[in-house]
Every structure is written in structure tokens, then in C-alpha cells.
C-alpha positions, 0 to 999 in steps of 0.5 A: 503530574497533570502534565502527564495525565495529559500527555497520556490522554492525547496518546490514547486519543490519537492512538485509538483515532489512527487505530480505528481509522486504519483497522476498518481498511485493515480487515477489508484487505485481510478478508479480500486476502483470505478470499483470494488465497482460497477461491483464486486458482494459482496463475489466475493473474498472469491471464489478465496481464500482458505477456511482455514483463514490462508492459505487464508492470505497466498496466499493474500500476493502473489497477488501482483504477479498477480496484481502488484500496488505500495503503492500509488493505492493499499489503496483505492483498498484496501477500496473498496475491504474490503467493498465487503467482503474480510477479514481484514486479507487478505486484509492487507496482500495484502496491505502491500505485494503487493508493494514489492512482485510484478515483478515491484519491483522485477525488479528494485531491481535487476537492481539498485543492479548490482555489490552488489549482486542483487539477494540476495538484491532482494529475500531478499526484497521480501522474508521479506516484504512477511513475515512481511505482512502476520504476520500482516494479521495472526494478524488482522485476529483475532482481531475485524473489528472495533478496525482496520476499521475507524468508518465510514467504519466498519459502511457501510460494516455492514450496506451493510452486514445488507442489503444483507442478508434482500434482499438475496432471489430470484426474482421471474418473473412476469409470463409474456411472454417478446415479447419487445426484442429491448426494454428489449436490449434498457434497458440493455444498459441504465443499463449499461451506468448507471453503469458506470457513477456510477463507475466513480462517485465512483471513483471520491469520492475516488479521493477527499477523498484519495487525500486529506490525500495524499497531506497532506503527500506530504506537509510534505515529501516535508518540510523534503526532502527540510529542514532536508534530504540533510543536514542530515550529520549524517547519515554517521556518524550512517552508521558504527553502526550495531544498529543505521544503520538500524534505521537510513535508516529506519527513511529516507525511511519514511521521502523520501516517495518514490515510491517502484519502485524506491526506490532501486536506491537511496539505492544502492547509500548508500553505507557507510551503510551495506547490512542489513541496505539497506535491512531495506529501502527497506522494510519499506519505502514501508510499511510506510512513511509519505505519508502512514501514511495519505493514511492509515487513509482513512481506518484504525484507527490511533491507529492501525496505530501506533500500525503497524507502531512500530511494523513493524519497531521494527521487521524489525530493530531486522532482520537487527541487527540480519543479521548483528551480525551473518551472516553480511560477507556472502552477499558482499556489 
């Protein structure tokens, strides 16, 4: 019985430490999100990227640069984003890149890896998360928005394009002088405290909907980490199988689910596991972990979700297998 009650009080504690973890980054997206879908004309993106689609993909997977967010606020700014016409592929670019091509992550990379070649750990990390995020935007970038997109939202962008063009032309005045100043500034005023109601409205509705798939994962990563992680004795024994190593950590990253900005301090801890192995963490976890993969589907369709996420890590498995066979003794772990 006192076994139980244990078990239930490690739940709780690793639960409510994910959940606090993840909330705060949660509502962050959210808000930017309900900014964006009222404050962010329609096409507004589209100026700030190139014209050419694949050079467009390309620069997305470096915003995160610019705007540095982890993998927790960037799905729903991602939705609201996608709604105001920024392309599929650019927009999946970003989403999969920004929370590793970020000077956040960057930093902490380096910091966690002192004595175990930082620098290489840290322009590795960055250089195939880049990689893979924009092979996945090239990818999606020619394929149709509906075999990506949740049916709802497919529907609203096309509904929203649908209407934008009807109501496209300009408004002409009414030909009459406007004398009213302090009322027509009394107007503007109202509009504005309207708008931002409207924001935060918005971003409350992403709030609940987002939030409701993200404790849903929080659940299941808190049953792993407080049942199968730390008794997962197997793993040292799979650290010397350059095959099975990066599976392996790979695997645990997804079932951690943690936070990009601090996942490499559980990774330099590993250290039985080679340096190709460590990189295979680093990169997934970010990309695709339990707490994703229910953060994902508020945007994209579950067999594209699945579709992704094995492609994903069969790429990342056969680069650390291929790291490891040919160049495993040129970075010192």
C-alpha cells in the first residue's frame, strides 16, 4: 500500500514539474498567436521571405535565430501563422528548426558539453536539426495543404482565403468632410481596446485547445519517467551498439519529453553512449517527444504525424550510424 502511495506521489511531482515547465512557454505561444491572428494582416509573411519557394523554406529554418521559442510555444504560433498565409513548407521548416536553431539552445548546448567538445556538439546539433527541418518543409511544400492540415483548419484558411478575395477592393468614403476629430479619435480608441480583447480572446481559445493535448502528453511522459525511465537498466547495456545506441537515446528523448533548453545536461551525463549517440538526443527530442506528438495534432493530421516522426528518426539513426562507422574517433567524447 505504501508502494502505491509512492508511486502516486512520484506521478504528481513529475507530472506538475513537466506541467509547470511546459505551461509557462505554453501560454507565451498562445498569446503571440492571438496577437498574430488579430494584429498580423493576411500575407504579411510572404514580404519577408523570398519569392522562390525553396529558397523561402530555406530562410524559414533560420528564424529561429531571430525569433528564438522552444518546442512547447512554437505549434500554436505555428497555427496561427499558417492561418494568415504563411506557406505549409516554410511554416513546418520553422517549427521543427526554431527550437534547436536558436542562440537559447546554442548556448546551453555548449555550456552542458565543457571538456566533450562543445563546439562540435553544438555546430552539429544545429547544423542537422537545420537540415532535417528544411527536408521536411521542401517536402511538404509540394504536397496538398489537406493531406497535412487538420480538416478544420484546411477548412478555415480556405474559408478565410475565400472571403479575402470577395471583400478585396477598396472602400471608398463616403465624400463627406469629417469635422468630428475628438469623435473619430474616441472611435479609434474603442476599435483598439476591441482588438485587444479580441487578442486575448483568441489566445485564451488557443490556450484551452493546445493545452488540452499538452497535459495529455504530460500524463503519459510523467507514467514513463516515474515507471519505465529510471529502471531502464538496459540502456547501458545497448550504449556500446553503435546500431542500437542511438535508437536507444533516441527512444528516451521521446519518452523525457524535455524542454530544448535543457535537454543537453541530461545528455552530457550519458556518458557510456558515444558522441553520435548524444547528438541522435539532442536532435529528435526537440523535434518529437510524447508531449509533440499530442501538441501536433491541434495542427496536422495524425498520419502525417506518423509519416514525420518515422521519417525523422530513421534519417537521424542512419546519420549517427554513419558518423559512428566512418568518422567515430575524429570528435573525442
Amino acid at each position: 500500500m505504501q508502494m502505491n502511495a509512492d508511486a502516486r506521489q512520484d506521478f504528481a511531482l513529475a507530472f506538475l514539474s513537466i506541467l509547470f515547465e511546459g505551461a509557462p512557454f505554453i501560454l507565451l505561444g498562445t498569446l503571440i498567436s492571438g496577437f498574430i491572428d488579430i494584429y498580423l494582416p493576411a500575407g504579411t509573411m510572404d514580404r519577408f521571405l523570398p519569392k522562390n519557394r525553396n529558397l523561402a523554406v530555406l530562410v524559414s529554418g533560420l528564424l529561429g535565430a531571430v525569433f528564438p521559442v522552444c518546442e512547447c510555444a512554437v505549434v500554436p504560433v505555428i497555427r496561427r501563422l499558417v492561418g494568415k498565409g504563411l506557406p505549409l513548407g516554410c511554416a513546418l521548416s520553422y517549427m521543427l528548426a526554431a527550437p534547436i536553431v536558436n542562440p537559447i539552445t546554442a548556448l546551453s548546448t555548449w555550456k552542458a558539453f565543457q571538456g566533450q567538445a562543445p563546439w562540435a556538439m553544438t555546430g552539429g546539433r544545429m547544423l542537422l536539426g537545420y537540415l532535417i527541418a528544411v527536408g521536411v518543409g521542401l517536402i511538404v511544400s509540394r504536397i496538398a495543404m489537406r493531406r497535412v492540415l487538420r480538416k478544420s483548419l484546411a477548412d478555415s484558411i480556405e474559408n478565410k482565403s475565400y472571403t479575402t478575395h470577395k471583400t478585396d477592393e477598396p472602400h471608398s468614403c463616403c465624400g463627406h468632410d469629417h469635422p468630428h476629430d475628438h469623435d473619430h479619435s474616441h472611435s479609434h480608441e474603442k476599435a483598439d481596446d476591441s482588438r485587444l480583447i479580441a487578442a486575448m480572446r483568441s489566445a485564451q481559445k488557443d490556450f484551452v485547445d493546445v493545452g488540452v493535448y499538452f497535459t495529455i502528453g504530460v500524463a503519459i511522459t510523467a507514467l514513463f519517467n516515474t515507471g519505465i525511465a529510471p529502471g531502464a537498466i538496459w540502456l547501458d547495456s545497448l550504449a556500446g551498439n553503435p546500431a542500437a545506441a542511438p535508437a536507444a537515446l533516441m527512444a528516451l528523448a521521446f519518452i523525457l519529453s524535455l524542454c530544448s533548453t535543457s535537454d543537453a545536461f541530461i545528455a552530457a551525463t550519458l556518458a557510456k553512449f558515444t558522441w553520435s549517440a548524444k547528438l541522435a538526443f539532442l536532435v529528435f527530442g526537440p523535434m518529437l517527444d510524447v508531449k509533440l506528438i499530442f501538441l501536433y495534432q491541434s495542427v496536422l493530421r495524425r498520419k502525417f504525424i506518423m509519416v514525420m516522426a518515422l521519417s525523422v528518426f530513421a534519417f537521424i539513426w542512419v546519420v549517427a550510424v554513419a558518423w559512428e562507422t566512418w568518422f567515430g574517433k575524429v570528435v573525442l567524447p
